[in-house]
C-alpha positions in Angstrom: -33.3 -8.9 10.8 -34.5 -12.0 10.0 -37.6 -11.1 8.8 -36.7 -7.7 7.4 -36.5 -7.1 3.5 -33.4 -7.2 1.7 -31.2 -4.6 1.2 -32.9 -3.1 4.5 -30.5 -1.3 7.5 -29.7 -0.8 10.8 -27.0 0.7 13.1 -26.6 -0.4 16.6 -24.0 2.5 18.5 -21.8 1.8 21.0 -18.4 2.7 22.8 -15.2 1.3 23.8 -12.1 2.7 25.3 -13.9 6.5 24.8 -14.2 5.1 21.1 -17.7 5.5 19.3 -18.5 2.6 16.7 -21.5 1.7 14.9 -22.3 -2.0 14.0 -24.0 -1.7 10.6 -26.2 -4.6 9.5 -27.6 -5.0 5.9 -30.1 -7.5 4.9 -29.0 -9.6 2.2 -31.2 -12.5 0.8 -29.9 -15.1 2.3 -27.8 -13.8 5.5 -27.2 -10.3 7.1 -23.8 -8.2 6.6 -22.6 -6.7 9.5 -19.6 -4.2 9.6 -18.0 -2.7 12.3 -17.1 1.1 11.7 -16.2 3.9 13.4 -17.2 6.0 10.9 -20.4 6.3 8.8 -24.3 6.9 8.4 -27.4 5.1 6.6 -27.7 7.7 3.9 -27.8 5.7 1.1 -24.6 6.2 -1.6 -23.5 4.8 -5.0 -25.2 3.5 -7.9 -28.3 1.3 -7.5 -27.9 -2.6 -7.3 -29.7 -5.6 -7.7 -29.9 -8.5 -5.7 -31.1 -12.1 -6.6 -34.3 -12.8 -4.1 -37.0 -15.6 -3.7 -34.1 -18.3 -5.1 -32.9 -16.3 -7.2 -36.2 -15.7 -9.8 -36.9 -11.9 -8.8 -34.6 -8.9 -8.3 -34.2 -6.1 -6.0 -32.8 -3.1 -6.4 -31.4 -1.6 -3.2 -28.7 1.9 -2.9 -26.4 1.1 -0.2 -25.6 3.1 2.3 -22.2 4.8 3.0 -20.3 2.0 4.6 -21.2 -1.0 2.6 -20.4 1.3 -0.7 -17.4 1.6 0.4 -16.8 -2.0 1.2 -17.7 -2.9 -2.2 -16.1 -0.7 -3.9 -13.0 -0.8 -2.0 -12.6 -5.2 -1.0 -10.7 -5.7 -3.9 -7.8 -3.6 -2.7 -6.5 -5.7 -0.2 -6.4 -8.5 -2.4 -4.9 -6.2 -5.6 -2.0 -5.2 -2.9 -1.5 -8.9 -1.9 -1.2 -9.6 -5.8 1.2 -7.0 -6.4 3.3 -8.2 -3.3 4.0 -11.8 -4.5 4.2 -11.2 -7.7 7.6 -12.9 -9.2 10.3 -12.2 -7.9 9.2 -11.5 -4.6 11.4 -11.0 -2.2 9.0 -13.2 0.3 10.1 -16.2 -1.8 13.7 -15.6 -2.8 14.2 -15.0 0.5 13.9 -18.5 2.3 14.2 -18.0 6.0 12.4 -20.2 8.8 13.2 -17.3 11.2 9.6 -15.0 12.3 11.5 -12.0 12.4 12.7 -12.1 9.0 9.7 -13.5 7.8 7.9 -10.5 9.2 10.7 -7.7 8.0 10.2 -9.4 4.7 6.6 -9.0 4.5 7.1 -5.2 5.5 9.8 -4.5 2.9 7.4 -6.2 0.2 4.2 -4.3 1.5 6.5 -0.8 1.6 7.9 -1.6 -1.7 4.0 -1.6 -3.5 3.3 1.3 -1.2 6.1 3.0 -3.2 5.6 2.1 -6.6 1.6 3.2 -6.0 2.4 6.2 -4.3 4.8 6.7 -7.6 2.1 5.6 -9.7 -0.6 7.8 -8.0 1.1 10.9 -7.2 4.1 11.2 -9.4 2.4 10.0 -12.6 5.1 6.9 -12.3 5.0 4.8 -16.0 7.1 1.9 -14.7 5.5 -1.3 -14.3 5.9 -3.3 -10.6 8.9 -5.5 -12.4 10.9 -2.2 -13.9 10.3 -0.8 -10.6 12.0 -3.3 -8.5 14.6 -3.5 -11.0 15.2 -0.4 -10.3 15.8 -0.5 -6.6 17.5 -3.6 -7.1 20.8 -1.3 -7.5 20.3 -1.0 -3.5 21.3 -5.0 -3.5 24.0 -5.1 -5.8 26.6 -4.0 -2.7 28.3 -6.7 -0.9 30.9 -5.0 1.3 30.8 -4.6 5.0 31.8 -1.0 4.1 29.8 0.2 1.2 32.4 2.6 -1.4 30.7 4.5 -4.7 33.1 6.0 -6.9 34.0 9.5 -6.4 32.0 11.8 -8.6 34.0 14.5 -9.0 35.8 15.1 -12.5 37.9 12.5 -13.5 38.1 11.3 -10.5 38.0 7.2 -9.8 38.7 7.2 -5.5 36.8 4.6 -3.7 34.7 6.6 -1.5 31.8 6.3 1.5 31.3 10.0 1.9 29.1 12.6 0.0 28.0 16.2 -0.1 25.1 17.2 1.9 23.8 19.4 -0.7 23.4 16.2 -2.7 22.8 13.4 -1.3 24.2 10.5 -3.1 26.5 12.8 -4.9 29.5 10.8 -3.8 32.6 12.4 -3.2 36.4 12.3 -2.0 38.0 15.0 1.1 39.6 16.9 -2.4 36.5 17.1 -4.8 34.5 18.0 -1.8 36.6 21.0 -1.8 36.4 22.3 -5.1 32.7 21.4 -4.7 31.8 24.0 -1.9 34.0 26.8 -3.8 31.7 26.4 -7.0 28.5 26.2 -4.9 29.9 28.7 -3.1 29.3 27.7 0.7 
């Protein structure tokens, strides 16, 4: 594409495993962009562009097609996600290990913890910010014992318990305030 104009296209098909995937390339002034999909066509998407040609004195406007508008729309993600992920405190940094194993589990707890709070934010309409959030879940960390006990939440009651009602999950409760549970839920 050496010679082609910028902001011109091409797709080059192909197949591995039984998998179709298309090798997009896009002129750009100095270099081609090539992206490896297994999704996508050249009809052209988005808002128009410019870019900088003949060293940067003249423009050209070029549409791109559907896969590179959705790479640049959509590169910063990664990056935003990464951001959110260390952010202070992360849990990667408080938790100093030179084992890979927990290096990796740590990485997957931070990665699932963003997941949540976006999902949250996304779906649920969630007004917390990443800090108030983890602050949140931090409750989870706050038990030490080789046997976790919550404090029985039946009336007045103060037993040190580890069992709880399956309508309610969480709802933590002694053998006795089970009891008189399940007669006023009636099961």
């Amino acid at each position: 594409m050496k010679d082609d104009e910028v902001g011109t296209t091409r797709v080059v098909k192909g197949s591995m495993d039984n998998v179709e995937y298309y090798i997009f390339n896009l002129k750009e002034p100095e270099y081609t962009s090539e992206i490896m999909s297994t999704y996508g066509c050249l009809a052209e998407e988005g808002e128009e562009t410019s870019r900088r040609i003949n060293g940067g004195t003249d423009k050209k406007h070029v549409r791109y097609t559907q896969v590179f508008n959705n790479h640049f729309r959509f590169r910063h993600v990664v990056d935003d996600h990464n951001n959110f992920r260390m952010m202070e405190p992360c849990i990667e940094k408080i938790w100093r290990t030179i084992k890979w194993e927990c290096r990796v589990f740590s990485f997957i707890l931070a990665i699932t913890e963003v997941n949540a709070w976006l999902a949250m934010k996304y779906f649920c309409g969630l007004k917390l910010k990443l800090l108030q959030f983890r602050t949140n879940l931090k409750w989870i960390m706050s038990d030490k014992n080789p046997y976790q006990k919550k404090v029985c939440k039946g009336e007045g009651c103060k037993k040190q318990v580890r069992t709880y009602c399956s309508c309610c999950v969480g709802h933590w409760l002694c053998p006795q305030c089970y009891g008189y549970h399940m007669r006023e839920v009636g099961s």
